[in-house]
C-alpha positions as CSV (number, residue, x, y, z in Angstrom):
1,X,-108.7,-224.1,-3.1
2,X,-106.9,-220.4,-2.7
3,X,-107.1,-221.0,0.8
4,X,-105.9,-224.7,1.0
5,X,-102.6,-223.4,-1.4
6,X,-101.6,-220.2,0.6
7,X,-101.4,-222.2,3.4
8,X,-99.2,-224.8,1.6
9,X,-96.9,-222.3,0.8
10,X,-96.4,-221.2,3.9
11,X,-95.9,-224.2,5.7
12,X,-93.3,-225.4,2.9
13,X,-91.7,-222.1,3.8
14,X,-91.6,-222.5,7.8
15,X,-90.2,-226.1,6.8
16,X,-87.1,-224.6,4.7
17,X,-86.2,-221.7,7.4
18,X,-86.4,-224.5,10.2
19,X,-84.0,-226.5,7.9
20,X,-81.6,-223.6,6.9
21,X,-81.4,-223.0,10.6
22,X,-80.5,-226.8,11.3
23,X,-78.8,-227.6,8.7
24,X,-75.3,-226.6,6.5
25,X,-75.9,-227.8,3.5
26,X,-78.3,-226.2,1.1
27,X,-81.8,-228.0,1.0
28,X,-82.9,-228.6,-2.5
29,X,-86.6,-226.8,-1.9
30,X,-84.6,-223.5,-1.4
31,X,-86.3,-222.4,-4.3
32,X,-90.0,-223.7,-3.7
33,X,-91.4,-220.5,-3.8
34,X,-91.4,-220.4,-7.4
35,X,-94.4,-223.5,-7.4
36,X,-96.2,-221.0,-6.2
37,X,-95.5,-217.7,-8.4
38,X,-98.8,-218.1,-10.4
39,X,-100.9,-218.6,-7.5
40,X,-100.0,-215.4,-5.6
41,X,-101.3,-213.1,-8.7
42,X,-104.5,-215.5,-8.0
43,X,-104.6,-215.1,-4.8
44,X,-104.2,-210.9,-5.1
45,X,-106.9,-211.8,-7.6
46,X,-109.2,-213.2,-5.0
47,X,-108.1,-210.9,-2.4
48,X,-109.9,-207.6,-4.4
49,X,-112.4,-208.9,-5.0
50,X,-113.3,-210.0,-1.4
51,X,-111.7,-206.7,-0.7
52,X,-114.6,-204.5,-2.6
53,X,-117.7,-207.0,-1.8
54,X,-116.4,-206.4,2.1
55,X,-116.4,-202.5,1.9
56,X,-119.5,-202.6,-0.1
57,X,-121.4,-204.8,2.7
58,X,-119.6,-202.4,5.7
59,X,-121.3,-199.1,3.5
60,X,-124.2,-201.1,3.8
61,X,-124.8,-201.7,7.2
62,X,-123.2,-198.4,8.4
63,X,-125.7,-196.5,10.4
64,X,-124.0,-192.9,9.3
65,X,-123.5,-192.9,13.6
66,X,-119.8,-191.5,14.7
67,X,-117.8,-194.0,16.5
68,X,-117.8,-192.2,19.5
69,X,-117.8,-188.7,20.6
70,X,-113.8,-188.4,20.0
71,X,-114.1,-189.1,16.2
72,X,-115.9,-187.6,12.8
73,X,-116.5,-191.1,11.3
74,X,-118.7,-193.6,10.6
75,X,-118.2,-197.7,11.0
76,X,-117.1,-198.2,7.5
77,X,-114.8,-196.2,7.5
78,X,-112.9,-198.3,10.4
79,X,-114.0,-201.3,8.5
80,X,-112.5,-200.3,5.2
81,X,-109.4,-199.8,7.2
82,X,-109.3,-203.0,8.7
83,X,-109.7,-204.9,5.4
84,X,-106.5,-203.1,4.3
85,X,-104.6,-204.4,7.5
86,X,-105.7,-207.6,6.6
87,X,-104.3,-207.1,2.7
88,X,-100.8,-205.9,4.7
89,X,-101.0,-209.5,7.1
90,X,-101.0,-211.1,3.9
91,X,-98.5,-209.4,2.2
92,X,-95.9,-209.9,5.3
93,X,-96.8,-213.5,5.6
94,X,-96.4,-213.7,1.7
95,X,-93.2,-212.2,2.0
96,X,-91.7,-213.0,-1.4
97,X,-87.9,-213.5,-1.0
98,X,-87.4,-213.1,-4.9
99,X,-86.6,-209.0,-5.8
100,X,-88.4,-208.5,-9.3
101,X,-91.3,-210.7,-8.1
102,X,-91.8,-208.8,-5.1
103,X,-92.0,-205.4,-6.4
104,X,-94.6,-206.8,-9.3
105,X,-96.6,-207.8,-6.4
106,X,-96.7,-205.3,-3.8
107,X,-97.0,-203.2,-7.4
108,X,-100.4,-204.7,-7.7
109,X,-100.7,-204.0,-3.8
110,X,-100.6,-200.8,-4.2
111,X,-103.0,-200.6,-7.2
112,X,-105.7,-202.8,-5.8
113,X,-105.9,-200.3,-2.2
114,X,-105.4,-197.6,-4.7
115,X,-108.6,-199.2,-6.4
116,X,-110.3,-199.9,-2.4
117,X,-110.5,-196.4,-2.0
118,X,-111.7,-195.0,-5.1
119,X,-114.4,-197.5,-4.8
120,X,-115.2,-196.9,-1.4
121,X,-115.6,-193.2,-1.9
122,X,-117.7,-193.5,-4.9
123,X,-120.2,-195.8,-3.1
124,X,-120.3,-193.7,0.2
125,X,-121.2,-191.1,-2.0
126,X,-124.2,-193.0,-3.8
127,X,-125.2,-194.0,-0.4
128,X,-125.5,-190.7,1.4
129,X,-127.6,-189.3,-2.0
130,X,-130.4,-191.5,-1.4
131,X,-130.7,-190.2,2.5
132,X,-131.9,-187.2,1.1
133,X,-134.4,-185.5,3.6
134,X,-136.7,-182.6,2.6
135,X,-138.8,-180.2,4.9
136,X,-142.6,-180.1,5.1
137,X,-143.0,-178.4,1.7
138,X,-141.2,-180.9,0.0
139,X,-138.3,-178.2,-1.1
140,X,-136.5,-177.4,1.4
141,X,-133.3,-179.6,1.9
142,X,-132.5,-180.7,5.3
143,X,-128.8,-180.9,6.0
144,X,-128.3,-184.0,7.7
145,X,-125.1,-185.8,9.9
146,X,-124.9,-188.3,7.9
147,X,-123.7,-186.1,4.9
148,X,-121.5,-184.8,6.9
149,X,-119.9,-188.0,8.1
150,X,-120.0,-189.4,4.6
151,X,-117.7,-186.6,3.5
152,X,-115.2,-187.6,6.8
153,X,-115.1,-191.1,6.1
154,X,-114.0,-190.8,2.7
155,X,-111.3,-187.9,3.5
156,X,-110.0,-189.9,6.6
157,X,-109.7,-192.7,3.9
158,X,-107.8,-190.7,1.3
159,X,-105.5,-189.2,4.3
160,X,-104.8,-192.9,5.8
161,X,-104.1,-194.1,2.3
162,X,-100.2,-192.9,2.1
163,X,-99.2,-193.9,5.5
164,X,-100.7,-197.5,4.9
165,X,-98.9,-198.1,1.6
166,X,-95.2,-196.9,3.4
167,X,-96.1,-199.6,6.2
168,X,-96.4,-202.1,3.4
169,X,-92.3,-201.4,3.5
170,X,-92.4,-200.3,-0.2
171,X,-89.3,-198.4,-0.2
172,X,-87.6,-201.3,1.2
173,X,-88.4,-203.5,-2.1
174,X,-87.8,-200.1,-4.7
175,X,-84.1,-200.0,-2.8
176,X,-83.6,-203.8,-3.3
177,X,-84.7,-203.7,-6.9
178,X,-82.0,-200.8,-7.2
179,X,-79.3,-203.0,-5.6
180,X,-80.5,-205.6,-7.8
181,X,-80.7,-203.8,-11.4
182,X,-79.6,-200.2,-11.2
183,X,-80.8,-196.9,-9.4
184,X,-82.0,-195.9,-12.4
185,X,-84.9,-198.7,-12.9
186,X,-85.4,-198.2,-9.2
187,X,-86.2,-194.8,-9.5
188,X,-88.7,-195.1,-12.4
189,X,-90.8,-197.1,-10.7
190,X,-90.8,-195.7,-8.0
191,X,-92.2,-193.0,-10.0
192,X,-94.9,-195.2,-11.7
193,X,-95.9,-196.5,-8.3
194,X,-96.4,-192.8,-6.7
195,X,-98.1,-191.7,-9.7
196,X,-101.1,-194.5,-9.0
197,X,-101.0,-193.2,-5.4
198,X,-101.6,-189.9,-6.5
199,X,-104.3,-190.5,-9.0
200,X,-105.9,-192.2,-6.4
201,X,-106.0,-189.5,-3.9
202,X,-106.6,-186.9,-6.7
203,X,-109.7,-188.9,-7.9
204,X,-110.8,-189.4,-4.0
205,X,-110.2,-185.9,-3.5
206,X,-112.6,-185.1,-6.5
207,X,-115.7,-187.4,-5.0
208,X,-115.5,-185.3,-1.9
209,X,-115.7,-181.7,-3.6
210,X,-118.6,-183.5,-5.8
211,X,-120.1,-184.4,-2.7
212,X,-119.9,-181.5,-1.0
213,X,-120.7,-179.5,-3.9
214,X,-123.8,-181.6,-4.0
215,X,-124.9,-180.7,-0.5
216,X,-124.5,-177.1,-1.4
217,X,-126.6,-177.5,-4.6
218,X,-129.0,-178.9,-2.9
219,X,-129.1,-176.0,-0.4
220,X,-129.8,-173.4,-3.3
221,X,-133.5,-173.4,-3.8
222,X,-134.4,-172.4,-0.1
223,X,-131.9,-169.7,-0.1
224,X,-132.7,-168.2,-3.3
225,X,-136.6,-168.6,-2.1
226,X,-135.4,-166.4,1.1
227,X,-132.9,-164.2,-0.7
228,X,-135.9,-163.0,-3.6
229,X,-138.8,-162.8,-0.6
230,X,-136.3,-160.7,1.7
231,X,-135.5,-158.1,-0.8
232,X,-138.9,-157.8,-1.8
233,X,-140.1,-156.5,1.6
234,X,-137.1,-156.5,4.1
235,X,-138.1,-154.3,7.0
236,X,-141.5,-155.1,6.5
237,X,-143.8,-157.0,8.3
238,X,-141.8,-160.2,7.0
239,X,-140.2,-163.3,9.0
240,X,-138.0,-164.3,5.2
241,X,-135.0,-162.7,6.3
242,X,-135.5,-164.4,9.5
243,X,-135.9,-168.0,7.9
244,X,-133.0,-167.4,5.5
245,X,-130.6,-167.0,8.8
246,X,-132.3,-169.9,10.7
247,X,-132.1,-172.2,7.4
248,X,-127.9,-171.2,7.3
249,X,-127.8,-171.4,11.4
250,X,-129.4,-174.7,11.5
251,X,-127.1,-176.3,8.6
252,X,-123.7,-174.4,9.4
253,X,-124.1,-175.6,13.1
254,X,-124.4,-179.0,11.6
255,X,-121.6,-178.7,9.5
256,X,-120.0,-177.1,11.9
257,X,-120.0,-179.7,14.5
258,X,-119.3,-183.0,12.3
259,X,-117.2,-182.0,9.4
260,X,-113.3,-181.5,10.4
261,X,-112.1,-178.0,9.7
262,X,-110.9,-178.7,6.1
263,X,-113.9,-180.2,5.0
264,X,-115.9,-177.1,6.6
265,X,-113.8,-175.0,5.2
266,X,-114.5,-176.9,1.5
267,X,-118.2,-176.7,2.1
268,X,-118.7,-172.6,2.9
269,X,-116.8,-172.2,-0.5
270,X,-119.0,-174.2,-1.8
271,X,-122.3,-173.0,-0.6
272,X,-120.5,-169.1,-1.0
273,X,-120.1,-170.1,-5.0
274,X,-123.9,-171.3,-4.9
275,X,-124.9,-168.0,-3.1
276,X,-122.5,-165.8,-5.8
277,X,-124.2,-167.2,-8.5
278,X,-128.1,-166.8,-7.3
279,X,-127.3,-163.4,-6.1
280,X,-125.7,-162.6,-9.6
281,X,-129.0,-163.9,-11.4
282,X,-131.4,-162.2,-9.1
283,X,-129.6,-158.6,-9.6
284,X,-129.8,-159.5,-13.6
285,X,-133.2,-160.4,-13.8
286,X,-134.3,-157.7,-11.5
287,X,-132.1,-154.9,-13.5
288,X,-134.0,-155.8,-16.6
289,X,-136.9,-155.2,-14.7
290,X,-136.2,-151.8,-13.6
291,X,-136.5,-152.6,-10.0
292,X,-136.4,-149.7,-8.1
293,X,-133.1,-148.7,-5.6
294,X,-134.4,-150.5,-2.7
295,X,-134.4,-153.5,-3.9
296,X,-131.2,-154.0,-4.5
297,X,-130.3,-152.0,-1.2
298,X,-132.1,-154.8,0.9
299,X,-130.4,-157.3,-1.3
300,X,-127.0,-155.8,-0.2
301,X,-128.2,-155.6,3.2
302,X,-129.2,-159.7,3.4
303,X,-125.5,-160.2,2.0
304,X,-123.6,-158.2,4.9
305,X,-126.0,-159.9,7.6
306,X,-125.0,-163.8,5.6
307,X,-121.0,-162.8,6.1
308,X,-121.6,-162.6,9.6
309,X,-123.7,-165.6,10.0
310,X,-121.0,-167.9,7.8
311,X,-118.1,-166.7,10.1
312,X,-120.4,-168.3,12.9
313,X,-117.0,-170.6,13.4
314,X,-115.0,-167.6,14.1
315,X,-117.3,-164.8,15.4
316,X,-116.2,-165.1,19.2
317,X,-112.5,-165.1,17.8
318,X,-113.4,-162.2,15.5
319,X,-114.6,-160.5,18.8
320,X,-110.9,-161.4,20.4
321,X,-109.0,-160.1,17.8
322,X,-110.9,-156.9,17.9
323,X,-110.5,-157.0,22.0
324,X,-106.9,-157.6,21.0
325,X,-106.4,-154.5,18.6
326,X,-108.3,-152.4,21.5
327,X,-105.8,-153.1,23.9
328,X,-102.9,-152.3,21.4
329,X,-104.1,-149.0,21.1
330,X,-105.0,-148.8,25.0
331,X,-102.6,-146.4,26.5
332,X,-103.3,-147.1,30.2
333,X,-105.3,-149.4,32.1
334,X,-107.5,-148.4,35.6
335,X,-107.1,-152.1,35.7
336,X,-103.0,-152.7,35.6
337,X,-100.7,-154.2,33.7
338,X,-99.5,-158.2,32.8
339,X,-96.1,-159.1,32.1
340,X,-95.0,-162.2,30.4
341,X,-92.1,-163.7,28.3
342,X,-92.4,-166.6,25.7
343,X,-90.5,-168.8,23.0
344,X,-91.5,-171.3,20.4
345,X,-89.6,-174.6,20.7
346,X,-90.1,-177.5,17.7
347,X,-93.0,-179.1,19.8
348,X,-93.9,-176.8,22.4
349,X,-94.4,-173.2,23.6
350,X,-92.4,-172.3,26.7
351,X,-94.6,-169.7,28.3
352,X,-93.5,-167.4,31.4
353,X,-95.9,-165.7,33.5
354,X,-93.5,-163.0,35.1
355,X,-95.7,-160.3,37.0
356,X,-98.6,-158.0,37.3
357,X,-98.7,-154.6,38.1
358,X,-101.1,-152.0,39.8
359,X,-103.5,-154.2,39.7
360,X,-107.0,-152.8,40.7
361,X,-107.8,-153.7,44.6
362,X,-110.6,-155.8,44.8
363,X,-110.6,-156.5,48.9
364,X,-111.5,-153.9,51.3
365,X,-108.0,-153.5,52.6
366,X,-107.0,-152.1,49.3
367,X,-105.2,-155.3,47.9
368,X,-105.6,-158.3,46.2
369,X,-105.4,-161.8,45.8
370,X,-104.5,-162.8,42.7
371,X,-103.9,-165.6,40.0
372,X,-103.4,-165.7,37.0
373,X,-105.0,-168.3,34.2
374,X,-103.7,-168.6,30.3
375,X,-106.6,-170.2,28.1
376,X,-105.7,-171.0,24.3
377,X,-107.5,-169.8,21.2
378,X,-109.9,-170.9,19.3
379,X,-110.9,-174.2,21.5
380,X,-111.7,-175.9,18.7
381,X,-107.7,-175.2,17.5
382,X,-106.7,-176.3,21.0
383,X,-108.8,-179.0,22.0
384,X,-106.6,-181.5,24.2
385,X,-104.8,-178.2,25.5
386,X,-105.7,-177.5,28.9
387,X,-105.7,-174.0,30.4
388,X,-102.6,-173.0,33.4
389,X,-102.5,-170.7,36.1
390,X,-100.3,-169.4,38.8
391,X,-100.3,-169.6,42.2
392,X,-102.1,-167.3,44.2
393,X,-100.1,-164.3,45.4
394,X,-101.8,-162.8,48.6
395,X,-102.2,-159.1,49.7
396,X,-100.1,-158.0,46.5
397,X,-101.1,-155.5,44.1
398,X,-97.6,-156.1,42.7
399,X,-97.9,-160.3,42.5
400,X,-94.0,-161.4,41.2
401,X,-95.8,-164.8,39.7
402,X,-92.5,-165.7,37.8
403,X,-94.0,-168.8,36.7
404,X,-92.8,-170.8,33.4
405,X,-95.9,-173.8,32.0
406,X,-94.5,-175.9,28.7
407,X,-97.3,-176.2,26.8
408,X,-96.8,-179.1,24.1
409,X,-98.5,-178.0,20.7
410,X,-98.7,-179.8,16.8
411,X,-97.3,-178.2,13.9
412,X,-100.8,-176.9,12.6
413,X,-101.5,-175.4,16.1
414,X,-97.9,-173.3,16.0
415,X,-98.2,-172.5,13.1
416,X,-101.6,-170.3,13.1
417,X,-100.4,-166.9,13.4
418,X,-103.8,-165.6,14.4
419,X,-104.2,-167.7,17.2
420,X,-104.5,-166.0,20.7
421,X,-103.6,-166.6,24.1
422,X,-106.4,-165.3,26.9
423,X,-105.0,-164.0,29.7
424,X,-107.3,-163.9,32.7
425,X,-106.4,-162.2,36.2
426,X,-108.7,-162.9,38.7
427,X,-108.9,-162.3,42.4
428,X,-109.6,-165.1,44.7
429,X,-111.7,-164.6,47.5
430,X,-110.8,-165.2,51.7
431,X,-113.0,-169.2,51.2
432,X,-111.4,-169.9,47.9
433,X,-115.3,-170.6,46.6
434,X,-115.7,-167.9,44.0
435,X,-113.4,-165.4,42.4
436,X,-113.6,-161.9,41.3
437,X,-112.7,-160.7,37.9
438,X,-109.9,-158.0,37.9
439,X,-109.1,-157.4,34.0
440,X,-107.7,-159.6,31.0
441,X,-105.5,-159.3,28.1
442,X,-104.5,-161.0,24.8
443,X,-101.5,-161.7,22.8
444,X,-101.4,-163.9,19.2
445,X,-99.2,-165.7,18.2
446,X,-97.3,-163.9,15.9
447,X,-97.1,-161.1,18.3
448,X,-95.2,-163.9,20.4
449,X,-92.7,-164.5,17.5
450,X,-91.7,-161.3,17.0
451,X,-91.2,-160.6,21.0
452,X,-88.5,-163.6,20.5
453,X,-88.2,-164.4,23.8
454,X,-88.2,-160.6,25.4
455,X,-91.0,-159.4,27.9
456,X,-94.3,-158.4,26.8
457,X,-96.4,-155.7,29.0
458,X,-100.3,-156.1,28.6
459,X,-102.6,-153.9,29.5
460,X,-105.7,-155.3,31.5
461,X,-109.0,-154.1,30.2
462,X,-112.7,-155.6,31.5
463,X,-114.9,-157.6,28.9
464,X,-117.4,-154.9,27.0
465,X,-120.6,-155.4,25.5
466,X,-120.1,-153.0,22.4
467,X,-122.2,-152.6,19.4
468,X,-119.4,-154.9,17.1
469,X,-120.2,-156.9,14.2
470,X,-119.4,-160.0,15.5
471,X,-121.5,-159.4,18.4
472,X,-124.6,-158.6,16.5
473,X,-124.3,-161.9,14.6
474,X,-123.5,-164.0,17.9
475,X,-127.0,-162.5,19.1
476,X,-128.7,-163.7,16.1
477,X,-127.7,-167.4,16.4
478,X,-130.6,-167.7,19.2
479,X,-130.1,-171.6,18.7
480,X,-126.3,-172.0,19.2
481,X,-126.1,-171.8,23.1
482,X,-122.1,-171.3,22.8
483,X,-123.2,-168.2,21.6
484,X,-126.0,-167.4,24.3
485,X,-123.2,-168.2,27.0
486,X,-120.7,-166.2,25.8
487,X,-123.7,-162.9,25.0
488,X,-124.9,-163.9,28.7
489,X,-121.4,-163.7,30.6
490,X,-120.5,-160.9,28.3
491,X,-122.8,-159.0,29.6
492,X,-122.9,-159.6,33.0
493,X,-119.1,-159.1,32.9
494,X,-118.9,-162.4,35.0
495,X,-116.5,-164.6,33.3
496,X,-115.7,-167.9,34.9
């Protein structure tokens, strides 16, 4: 019957702009759309409903897979999106010509995706709780994808949410209802409309951090089972310390590689505040206990080791950045010197390779061939942005490169101060098949901001295999074969 009406209405409509068109005089169904004024709040009626059952049904059948390999979410989360397209199809073929009428009604719009997403997020969530997997002894919680992806589909949700409404062209109906009553009324409801936009994305927001504090909560048991066993006997003949860091490897690599990096970021707080407080109750129960010193020294001990195992995400960074403050404080180089200039435009970075100088002779002649090659970092920062090199300069220990690469960047990936540029110079043999590594040398971004446009000189140093921090913990994550590359070609010194 809902059906059969809408499309009454806008047949009757298509009839009255073909007859405005072909005809002067006013037709006397100008004002038909009123018939149907009750409908429409009948038909918004209907349209939640089949709204909610649809998301419910797409939670249902999604397999917790990712789309493909270029996305973090699941099925229903496209689906979910694709039932509000279809609320927008029928608001633009609705399109109400009277003002007051159209702003109660997109009003209700608004409230009823507002409504979509809470409900979708609170359902996602109740469906990933039931996939709860546990290890062999029935304790252990097993991080799984799916929690991951869970958490993604309802943030990618709340973030598409704004953007949708504006496409519904609500600003165009507040500024007609100012035109029509006064700025004033306009204004205040605009205000009312934003504030159920916000309390939706507030409330979404809220189902994710319960979520993910979940998943952390979850994650306690095993860790404090680890954390008591560890201190108990650490550097004795006991693997607990060694099952604590494979249970965090094995669920930060998972987190790792599905959540996006605000959602990570949510979830190490998370599991951090977990950690805090079953670190705080083993130190008070074990202080009433008159535990000896060493106790409490192996429990400091297991913490140190967890930092370094949590900033698994950052650790070859963290292993840049110290490479970085080396070369600051490098007063020559055996290996030679890089020279480059570079300025921040509002979408890009404007890099210029200018020169290299005594550069180590890698050829029997006592020259080289060189090239130069600028990688971005971290990857997971850049990904999309592909490395550049120079040309190669021949029999030149002195190469004049002078070689300027725009390299087109988002907001969030200029704005990281701590981000770094890898500057490789390598020597390319007579065949072109291989090439020989002559030095590198690093430069973050804010380094490049205060240069503001002027050269920079670099010294070239050789990849070491020190005894860092960040190394250490690389080693540990045996699993993670990012890691066992990058502990391989570090110490072969053999960078590709």
């Amino acid at each position: 019957m809902g059906t059969t009406l809408f499309e009454l209405y806008l047949v009757l409509k298509r009839y009255v702009q073909l007859g405005e068109s072909l005809c002067t005089d006013e037709l006397e169904m100008s004002g038909f759309y009123q018939w149907f004024e009750t409908g429409v709040t009948h038909w918004l009626d209907i349209s939640i409903i089949k709204a909610l059952n649809r998301i419910q049904k797409a939670i249902d059948l999604d397999q917790l897979v990712a789309v493909d390999e270029t996305v973090k979410y699941s099925s229903s989360a496209v689906d979910t999106l694709s039932i509000f397209y279809q609320i927008k199809i029928f608001w633009q073929q609705l399109d109400w010509p009277e003002v007051e009428g159209s702003y109660t009604f997109i009003a209700k719009i608004v409230n009823d995706l507002c409504r979509c997403c809470i409900f979708y997020a609170q359902r996602m969530s109740q469906r990933v709780e039931k996939l709860t997997k546990l290890g062999d002894n029935n304790k252990m919680f097993i991080l799984s994808e799916e929690w991951c992806l869970a958490i993604n589909n309802m943030d990618y949700i709340r973030q598409s949410l704004p953007s949708f409404i504006k496409e519904l062209g609500i600003d165009n109906v507040i500024q007609k209802l100012g035109e029509y009553r006064t700025n004033l009324e306009a204004d205040r409801c605009s205000s009312t409309i934003h504030a159920v936009i916000e309390n939706a994305l507030d409330t979404e927001r809220n189902q994710i951090v319960e979520l993910i504090e979940i998943v952390a909560h979850k994650m306690a048991p095993p860790m404090k089972l680890y954390l008591a066993e560890g201190a108990e006997v650490l550097h004795k003949d006991s693997n607990s310390m060694d099952q604590l860091m494979m249970y965090l490897e094995s669920s930060l690599d998972t987190l790792y590689n599905t959540l996006n990096e605000v959602n990570f970021g949510r979830i190490l707080e998370s599991i951090w505040s977990e950690l805090s407080i079953i670190l705080y109750d083993l130190i008070q129960s074990n202080l009433d206990k008159r535990r000896p010193p060493a106790y409490f020294k192996n429990l400091k001990e297991t913490l140190q080791t967890m930092i370094y195992c949590f900033k698994m995400a950052d650790l070859i960074h963290q292993y840049y950045m110290e490479r970085l403050e080396y070369q600051k404080n490098q007063p020559l180089s055996p290996f030679g010197q890089l020279t480059i200039r570079a300025e921040f435009t509002d979408s890009s970075l404007l890099l210029t390779i200018l020169n290299a100088r005594n550069l180590l002779p890698m050829d029997s002649n006592g020259l080289v061939d060189s090239f130069t090659k600028a990688s971005f970092m971290p990857t997971i920062r850049f990904n999309g942005v592909s490395p550049v090199k120079t040309t190669v300069h021949h029999k030149n220990c002195f190469p004049l490169y002078d070689q300027e690469f725009c390299i087109i960047l988002n907001e969030q990936q200029m704005a990281a101060g701590d981000s770094l540029i890898l500057f490789s110079v390598k020597d390319k043999d007579l065949f072109g098949m291989s090439s020989q590594y002559i030095g590198e040398c690093y430069i973050s971004f804010t380094d490049l901001r205060e240069s503001d446009g002027e050269q920079i000189i670099m010294n070239l140093s050789r990849p070491e295999y020190t005894d860092s921090d960040s190394l250490r913990a690389l080693e540990f994550r045996q699993g993670d074969k990012q890691a066992k590359d990058f502990i391989k070609k570090l110490k072969s010194k053999s960078y590709s």
